[in-house]
C-alpha positions in Angstrom: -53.4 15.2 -49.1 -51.6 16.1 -45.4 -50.0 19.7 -45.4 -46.8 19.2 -44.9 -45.1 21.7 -42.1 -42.9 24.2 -43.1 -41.7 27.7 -42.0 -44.3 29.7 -42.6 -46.4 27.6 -40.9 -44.4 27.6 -37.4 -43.8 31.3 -37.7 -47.8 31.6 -38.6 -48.6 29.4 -35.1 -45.7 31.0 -32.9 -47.0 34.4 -33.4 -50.5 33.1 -32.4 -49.4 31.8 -29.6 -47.2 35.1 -28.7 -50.1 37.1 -29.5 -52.7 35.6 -27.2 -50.2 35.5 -24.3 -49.9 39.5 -24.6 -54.0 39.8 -24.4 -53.8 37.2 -21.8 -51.4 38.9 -19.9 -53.1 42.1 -20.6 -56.2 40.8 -18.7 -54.5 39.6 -16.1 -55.2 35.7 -17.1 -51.9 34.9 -16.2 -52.2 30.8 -16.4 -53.5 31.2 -20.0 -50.5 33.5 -20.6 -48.0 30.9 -19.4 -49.4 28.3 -21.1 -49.6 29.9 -24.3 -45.9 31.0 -24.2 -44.6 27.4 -22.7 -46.2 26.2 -26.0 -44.9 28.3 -28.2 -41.2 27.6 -26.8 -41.8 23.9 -27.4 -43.1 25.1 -31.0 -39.7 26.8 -31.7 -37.7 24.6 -29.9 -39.0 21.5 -32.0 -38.3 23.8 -35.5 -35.5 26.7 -34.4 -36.4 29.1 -36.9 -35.1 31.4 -35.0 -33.5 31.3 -31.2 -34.8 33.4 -29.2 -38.0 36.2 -28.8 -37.5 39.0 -26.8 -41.5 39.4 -26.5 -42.0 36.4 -25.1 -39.3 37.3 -22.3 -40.9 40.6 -21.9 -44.6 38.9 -21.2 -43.2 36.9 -18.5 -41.0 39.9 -16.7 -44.4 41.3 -16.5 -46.2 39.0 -15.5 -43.5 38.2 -12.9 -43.7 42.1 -11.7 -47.3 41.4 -11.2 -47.3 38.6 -9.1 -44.2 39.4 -7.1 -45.3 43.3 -6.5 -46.3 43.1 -2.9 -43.0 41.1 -2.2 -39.7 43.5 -1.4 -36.2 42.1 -2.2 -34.1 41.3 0.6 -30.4 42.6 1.5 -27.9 40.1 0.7 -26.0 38.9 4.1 -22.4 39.3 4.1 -21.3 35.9 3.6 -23.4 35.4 1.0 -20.4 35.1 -1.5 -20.2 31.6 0.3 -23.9 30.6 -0.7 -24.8 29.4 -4.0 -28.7 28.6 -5.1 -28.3 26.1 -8.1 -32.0 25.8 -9.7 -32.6 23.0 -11.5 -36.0 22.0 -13.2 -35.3 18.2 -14.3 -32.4 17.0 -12.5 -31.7 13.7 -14.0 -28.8 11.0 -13.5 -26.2 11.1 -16.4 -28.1 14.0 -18.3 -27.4 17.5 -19.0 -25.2 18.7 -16.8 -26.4 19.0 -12.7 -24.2 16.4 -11.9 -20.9 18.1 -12.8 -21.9 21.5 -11.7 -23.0 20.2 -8.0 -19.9 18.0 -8.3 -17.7 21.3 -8.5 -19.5 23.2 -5.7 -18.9 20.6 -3.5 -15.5 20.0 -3.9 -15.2 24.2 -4.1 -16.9 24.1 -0.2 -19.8 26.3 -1.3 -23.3 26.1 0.6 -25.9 24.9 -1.7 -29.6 25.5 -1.8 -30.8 23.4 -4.5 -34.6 23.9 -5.6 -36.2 21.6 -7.8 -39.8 20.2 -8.4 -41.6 17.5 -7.2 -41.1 14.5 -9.9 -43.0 11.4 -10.3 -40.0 8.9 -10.4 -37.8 9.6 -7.7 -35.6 6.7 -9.2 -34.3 8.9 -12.2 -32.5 11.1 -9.8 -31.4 9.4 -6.7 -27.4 9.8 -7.5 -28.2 13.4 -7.4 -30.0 13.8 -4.4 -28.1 11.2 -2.8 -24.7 13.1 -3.5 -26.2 16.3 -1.7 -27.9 14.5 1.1 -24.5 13.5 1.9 -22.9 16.9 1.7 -23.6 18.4 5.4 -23.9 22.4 3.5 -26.4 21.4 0.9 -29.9 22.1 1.4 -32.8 20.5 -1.1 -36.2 22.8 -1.5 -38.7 20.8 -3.6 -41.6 23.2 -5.5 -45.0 21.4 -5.3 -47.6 23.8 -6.9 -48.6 22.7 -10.4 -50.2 26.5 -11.0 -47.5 28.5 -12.5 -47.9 31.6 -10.4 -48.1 30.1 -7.6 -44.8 28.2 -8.6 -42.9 31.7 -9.5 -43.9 33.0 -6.0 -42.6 30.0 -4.2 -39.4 29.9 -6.6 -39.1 34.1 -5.4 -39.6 33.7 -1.8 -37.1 30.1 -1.8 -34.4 32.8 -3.4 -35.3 35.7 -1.9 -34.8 34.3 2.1 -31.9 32.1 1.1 -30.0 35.3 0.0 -26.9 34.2 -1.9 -25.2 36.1 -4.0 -25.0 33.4 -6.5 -27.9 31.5 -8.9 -27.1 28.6 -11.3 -29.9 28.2 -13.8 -30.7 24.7 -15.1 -33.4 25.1 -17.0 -35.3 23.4 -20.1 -36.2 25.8 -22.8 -39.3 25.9 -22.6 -39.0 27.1 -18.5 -41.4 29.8 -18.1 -41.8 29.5 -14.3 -38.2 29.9 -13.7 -37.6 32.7 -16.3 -40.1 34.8 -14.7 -38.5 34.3 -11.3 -35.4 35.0 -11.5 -36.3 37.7 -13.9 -37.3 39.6 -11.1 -34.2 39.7 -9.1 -31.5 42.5 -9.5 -29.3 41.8 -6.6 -28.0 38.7 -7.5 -25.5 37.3 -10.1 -27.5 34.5 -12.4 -25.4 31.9 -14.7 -27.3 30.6 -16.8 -26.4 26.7 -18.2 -26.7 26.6 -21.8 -27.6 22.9 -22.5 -29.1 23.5 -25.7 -26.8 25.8 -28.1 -27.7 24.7 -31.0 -31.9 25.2 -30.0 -34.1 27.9 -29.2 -34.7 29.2 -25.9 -35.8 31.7 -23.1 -33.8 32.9 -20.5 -32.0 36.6 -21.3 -34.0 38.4 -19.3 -32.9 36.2 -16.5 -29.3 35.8 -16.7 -26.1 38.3 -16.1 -24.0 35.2 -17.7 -24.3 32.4 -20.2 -22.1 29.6 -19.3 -21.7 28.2 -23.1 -19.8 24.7 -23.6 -18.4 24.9 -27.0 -17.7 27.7 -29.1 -20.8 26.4 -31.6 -22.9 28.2 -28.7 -20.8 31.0 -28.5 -21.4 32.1 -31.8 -25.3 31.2 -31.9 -25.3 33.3 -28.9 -23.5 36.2 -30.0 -24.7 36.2 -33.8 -28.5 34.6 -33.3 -29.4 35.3 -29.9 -27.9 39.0 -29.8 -26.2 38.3 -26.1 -23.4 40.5 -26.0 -19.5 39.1 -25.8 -18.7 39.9 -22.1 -21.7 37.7 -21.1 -20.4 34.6 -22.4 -18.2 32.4 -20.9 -17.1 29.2 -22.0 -16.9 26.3 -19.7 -16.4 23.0 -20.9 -18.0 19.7 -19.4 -17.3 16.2 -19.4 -19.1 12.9 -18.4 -20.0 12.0 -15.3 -19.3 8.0 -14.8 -20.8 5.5 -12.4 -18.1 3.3 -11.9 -19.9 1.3 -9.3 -23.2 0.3 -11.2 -22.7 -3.4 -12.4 -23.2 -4.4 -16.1 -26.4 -5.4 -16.5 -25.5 -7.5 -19.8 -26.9 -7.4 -23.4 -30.0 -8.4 -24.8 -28.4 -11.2 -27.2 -25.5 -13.5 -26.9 -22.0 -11.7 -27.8 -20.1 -14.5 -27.9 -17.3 -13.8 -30.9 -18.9 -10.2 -32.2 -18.0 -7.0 -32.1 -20.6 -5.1 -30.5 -21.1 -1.4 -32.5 -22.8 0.9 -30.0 -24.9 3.9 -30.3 -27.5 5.9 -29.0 -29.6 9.2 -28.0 -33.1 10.5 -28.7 -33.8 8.5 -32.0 -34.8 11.7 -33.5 -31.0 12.4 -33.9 -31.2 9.6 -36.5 -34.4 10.8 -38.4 -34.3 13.4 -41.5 -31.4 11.7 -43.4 -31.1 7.9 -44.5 -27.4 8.3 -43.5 -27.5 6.5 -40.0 -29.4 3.8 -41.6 -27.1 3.1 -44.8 -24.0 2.9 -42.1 -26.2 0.3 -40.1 -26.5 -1.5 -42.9 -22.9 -1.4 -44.0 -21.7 -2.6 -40.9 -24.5 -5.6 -40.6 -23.9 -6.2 -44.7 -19.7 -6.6 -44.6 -18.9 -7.5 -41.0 -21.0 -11.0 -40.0 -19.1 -10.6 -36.6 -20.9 -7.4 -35.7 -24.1 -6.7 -33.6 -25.6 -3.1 -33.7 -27.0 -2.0 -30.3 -28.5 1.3 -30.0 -29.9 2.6 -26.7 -32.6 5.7 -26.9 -36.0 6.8 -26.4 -38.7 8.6 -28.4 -40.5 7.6 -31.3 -39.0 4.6 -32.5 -41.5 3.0 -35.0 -39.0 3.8 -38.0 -36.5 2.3 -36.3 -38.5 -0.7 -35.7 -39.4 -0.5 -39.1 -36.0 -0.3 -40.2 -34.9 -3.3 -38.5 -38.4 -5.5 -39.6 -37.8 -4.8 -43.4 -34.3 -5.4 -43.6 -34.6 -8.6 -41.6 -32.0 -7.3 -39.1 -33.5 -8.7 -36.0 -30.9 -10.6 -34.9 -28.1 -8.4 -35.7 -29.5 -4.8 -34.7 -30.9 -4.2 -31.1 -32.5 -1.1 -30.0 -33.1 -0.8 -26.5 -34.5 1.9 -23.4 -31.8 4.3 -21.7 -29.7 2.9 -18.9 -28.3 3.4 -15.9 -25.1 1.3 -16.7 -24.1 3.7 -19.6 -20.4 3.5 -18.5 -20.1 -0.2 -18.4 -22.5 -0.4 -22.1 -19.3 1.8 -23.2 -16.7 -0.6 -21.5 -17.8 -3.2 -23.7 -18.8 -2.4 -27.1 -16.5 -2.3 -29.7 -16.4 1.5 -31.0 -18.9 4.2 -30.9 -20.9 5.3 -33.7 -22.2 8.6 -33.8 -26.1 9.9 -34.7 -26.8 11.4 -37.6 -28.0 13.9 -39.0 -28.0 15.4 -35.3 -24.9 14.5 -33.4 -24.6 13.6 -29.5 -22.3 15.5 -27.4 -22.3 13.9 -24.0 -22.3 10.5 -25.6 -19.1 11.3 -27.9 -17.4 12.3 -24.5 -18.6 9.0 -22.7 -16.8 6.8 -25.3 -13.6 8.4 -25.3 -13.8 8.6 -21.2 -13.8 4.9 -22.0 -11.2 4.6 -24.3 -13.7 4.2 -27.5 -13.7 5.5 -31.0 -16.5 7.5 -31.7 -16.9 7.0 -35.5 -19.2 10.6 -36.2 -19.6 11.6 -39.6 -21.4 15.2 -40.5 -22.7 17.2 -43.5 -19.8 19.9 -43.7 -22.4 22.5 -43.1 -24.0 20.7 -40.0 -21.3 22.6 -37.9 -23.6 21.7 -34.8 -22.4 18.2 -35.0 -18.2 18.8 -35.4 -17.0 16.6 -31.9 -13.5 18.5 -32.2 -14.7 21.9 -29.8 -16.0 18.9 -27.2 -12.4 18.2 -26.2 -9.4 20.8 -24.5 -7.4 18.8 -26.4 -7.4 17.1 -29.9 -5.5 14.3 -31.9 -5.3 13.7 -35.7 -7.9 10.3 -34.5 -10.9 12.2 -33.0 -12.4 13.6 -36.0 -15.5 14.7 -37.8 -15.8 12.8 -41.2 -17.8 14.8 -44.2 -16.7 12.6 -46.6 -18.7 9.4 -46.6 -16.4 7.0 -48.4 -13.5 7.7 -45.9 -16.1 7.4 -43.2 -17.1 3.8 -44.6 -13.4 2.9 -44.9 -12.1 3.9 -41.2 -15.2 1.5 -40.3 -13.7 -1.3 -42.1 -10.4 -0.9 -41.0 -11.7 -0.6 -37.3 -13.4 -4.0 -37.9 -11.1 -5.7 -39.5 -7.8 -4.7 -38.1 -8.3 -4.8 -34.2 -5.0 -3.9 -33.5 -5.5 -1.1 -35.5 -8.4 0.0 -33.2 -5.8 -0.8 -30.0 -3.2 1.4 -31.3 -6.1 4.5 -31.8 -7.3 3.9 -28.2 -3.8 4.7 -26.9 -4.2 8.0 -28.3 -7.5 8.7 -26.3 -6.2 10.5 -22.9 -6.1 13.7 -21.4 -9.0 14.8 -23.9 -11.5 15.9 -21.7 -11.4 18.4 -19.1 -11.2 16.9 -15.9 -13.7 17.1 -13.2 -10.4 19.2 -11.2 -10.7 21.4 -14.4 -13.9 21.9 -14.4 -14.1 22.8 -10.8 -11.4 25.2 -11.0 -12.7 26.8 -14.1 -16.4 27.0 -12.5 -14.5 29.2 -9.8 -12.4 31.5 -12.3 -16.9 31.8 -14.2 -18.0 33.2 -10.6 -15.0 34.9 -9.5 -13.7 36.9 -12.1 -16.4 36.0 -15.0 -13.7 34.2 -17.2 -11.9 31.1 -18.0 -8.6 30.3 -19.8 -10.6 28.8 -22.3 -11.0 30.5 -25.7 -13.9 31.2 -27.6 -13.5 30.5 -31.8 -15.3 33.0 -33.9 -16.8 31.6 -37.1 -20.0 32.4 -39.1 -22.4 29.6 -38.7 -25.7 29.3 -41.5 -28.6 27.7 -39.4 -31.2 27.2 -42.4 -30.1 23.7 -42.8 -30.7 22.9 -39.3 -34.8 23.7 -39.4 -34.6 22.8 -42.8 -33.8 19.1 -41.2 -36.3 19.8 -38.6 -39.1 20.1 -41.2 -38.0 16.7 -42.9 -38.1 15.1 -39.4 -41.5 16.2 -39.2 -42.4 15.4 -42.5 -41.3 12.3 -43.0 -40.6 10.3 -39.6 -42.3 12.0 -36.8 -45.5 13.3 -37.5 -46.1 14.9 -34.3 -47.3 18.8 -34.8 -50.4 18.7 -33.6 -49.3 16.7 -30.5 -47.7 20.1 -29.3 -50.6 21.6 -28.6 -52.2 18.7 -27.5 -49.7 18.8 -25.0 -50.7 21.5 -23.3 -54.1 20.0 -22.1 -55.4 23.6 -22.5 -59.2 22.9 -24.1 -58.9 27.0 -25.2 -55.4 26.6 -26.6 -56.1 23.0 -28.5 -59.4 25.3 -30.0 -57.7 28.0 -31.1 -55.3 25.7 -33.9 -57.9 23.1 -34.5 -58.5 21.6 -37.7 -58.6 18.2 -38.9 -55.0 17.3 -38.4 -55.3 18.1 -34.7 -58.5 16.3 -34.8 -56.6 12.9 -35.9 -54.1 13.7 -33.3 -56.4 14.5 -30.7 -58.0 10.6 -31.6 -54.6 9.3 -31.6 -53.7 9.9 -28.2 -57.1 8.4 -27.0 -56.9 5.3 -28.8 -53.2 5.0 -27.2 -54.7 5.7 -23.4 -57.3 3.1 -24.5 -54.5 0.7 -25.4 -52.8 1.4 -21.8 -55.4 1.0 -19.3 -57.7 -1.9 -21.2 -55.1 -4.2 -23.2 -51.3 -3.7 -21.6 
């Protein structure tokens, strides 16, 4: 019988992986080091027992010390106030948040050095590097090296001779590179972007400031992470829209139905039947309604889904895309993931003047859509009560002008991108905003509680962590046979996509 994962088991693993980076770093095997601790941060990440490790920070400061010890920091110039180095290590069009930040420095006249790392596809970033190519005081440095030291002493010296007094940190959580970079550096003032409250991450040792979006963050900052109050700030964001890209159409006819939109990383819908049942109320009462949802990941139980309730013609799932905005402009409402919500995509539909219909376990406060908006209205609500849930859907459905009269209510929402520039300045200028923080106590069992049922029951993919790393010594050190079935897995699927696709 499979073991299933739980959290003695990830706590078991992370502290392997924490230990051997400390004797690695000890012997001054500093790849094997940064391996080890890249892994365990995709190990946490993918559970959040807990949300953050100061000994993992500590490894990489030394380790950074190391490398960077024959290299002297450089005086700032004096108009460095005017310079701004925003780091970024996966800009991507229409995800996280690069494109309002460089949006903002733009428009506040800054100089911008923006370092990044070479990428495969070019493609999923061109509005980003098209946007700064046209602004005549940006600069673009692109990091080549795939060896990590090398890569923190290229990031160093790129930061070091730019000399502003100013870093913006855009990082994954799992960015050990970057962490031990910028960890290095006293003379400058380092924001660090928090994209991921509600996971874990590294980055304290690098950062005089967390720029937090919602006041969820806030509190797992202050209560989880132990970052003390008068390093938080709280910026809120909102979603950037490309008006210009055409609509590149559905993948059915839409003729007469009501197209019910959704989408994100379709492990947001695993762990709970929820998502699911609602799918299958919608398809089950409304004949005029077509279910599109647009994500990536694993989507076999999706598929499955969809095969064994013979919804093929009535639910579509499809790839990410670029026309987001005009997917938005014509679907009929939103309907939020569960039992993990979607931030950015909530935003997106009431940019367009869309419902988001998002309903949450009361004690999933990571979900709750209210702290998205500056504003709020008695329409844009989290529901915890299923029935009501089920009964706004209806009455969306069946009562369009019901739906007209809720759109209506949809402006002024979202901080605007004026806002958000003016509120970036007040984060770099004077380390505040007028925007208030909401203290609450927030339990976070449930959430790796879900993780583990994720894991258990949809995803299946523990051992592919570590296969991840294409480290022979790592993969050794946590084999057994359920890494062995992994480890054939993945071979029969490169099989697959060089001899049969």
């Amino acid at each position: 019988m499979k073991q299933k994962i739980n959290k003695e088991r990830v706590l078991k693993d992370f502290d392997k992986l924490k230990n051997y980076s400390k004797i690695c770093c000890e012997k001054n095997n500093y790849a094997e080091s940064f391996c080890a601790i890249e892994t365990a941060c995709k190990l946490m990440y993918a559970f959040n027992v807990i949300y953050t490790d100061d000994c993992l920070e500590s490894t990489l400061s030394e380790m950074a010390a190391n490398v960077l010890k024959d290299k002297k920091i450089r005086t700032r110039e004096i108009n460095s106030d005017r310079k701004i180095l925003f780091y970024d290590y996966f800009p991507t069009d229409n995800r996280g948040l690069t494109q309002q930040y460089i949006t903002a420095l733009i428009e506040l006249d800054y100089e911008i050095l923006f370092v990044t790392y070479e990428q495969e596809d070019m493609k999923k970033s061109e509005n980003i590097f098209l946007q700064l190519t046209e602004y005549e005081k940006a600069e673009i440095y692109t990091i080549k090296s795939k060896d990590y030291t090398e890569s923190v002493s290229e990031v160093f010296d790129i930061v070091n001779n730019y000399g502003a007094s100013k870093a913006l940190l855009h990082m994954t959580p799992w960015d050990v590179v970057g962490v031990a970079a910028f960890s290095y550096f006293s003379n400058i003032e380092r924001f660090l972007i928090n994209l991921t409250d509600h996971t874990f991450w590294i980055g304290k040792c690098c950062s005089d400031y967390i720029l937090e979006f919602r006041s969820y963050g806030y509190n797992v900052s202050r209560n989880y992470r132990n970052i003390p109050e008068n390093k938080l700030l709280l910026l809120p964001y909102y979603p950037i829209q490309d008006l210009k890209m055409p609509f590149g159409g559905f993948p059915f006819d839409d003729s007469g139905k009501k197209v019910i939109f959704s989408g994100g990383s379709v492990y947001k819908i695993y762990g709970s039947n929820i998502f699911f049942d609602t799918i299958k109320h919608i398809i089950q009462k409304h004949e005029d309604t077509i279910v599109l949802y647009a994500g990536g990941g694993d989507t076999k139980p999706f598929e499955n889904f969809i095969v064994s309730n013979h919804f093929e013609d009535r639910v579509f799932l499809i790839q990410e895309r670029k026309d987001i905005t005009q997917i938005f402009v014509n679907c009929y409402f939103y309907l939020g993931t569960y039992p993990v919500g979607g931030g950015l995509m909530t935003q997106f539909a009431v940019a367009n003047k869309k419902i988001p219909l998002v309903f949450s376990n009361e004690k999933y406060k990571w979900n709750f859509i209210e702290p998205l908006f500056i504003n709020h209205n008695k329409f844009i609500k989290t529901y915890t009560n299923l029935d009501e849930y089920f009964r706004e859907i209806d009455k969306l459905i069946y009562k369009p002008e019901y739906k007209n009269e809720v759109e209506n209510t949809l402006d002024e929402l979202i901080i605007t991108r004026k806002e958000f520039a003016e509120a970036l300045q007040r984060c770099l200028k004077i380390k505040s905003t007028k925007y208030i923080f909401e203290k609450e106590n927030i339990e976070l069992d449930e959430f790796y509680e879900l993780s583990f049922q994720t894991e258990n029951y949809y995803l299946h993919d523990y051992y592919f962590i570590f296969i991840r790393s294409k480290n022979l010594k790592l993969i050794l050190k946590f084999f057994n046979i359920e890494l062995l079935k992994a480890l054939i897995k993945v071979m029969i699927n490169k099989f697959r996509r060089r001899f049969i696709s």
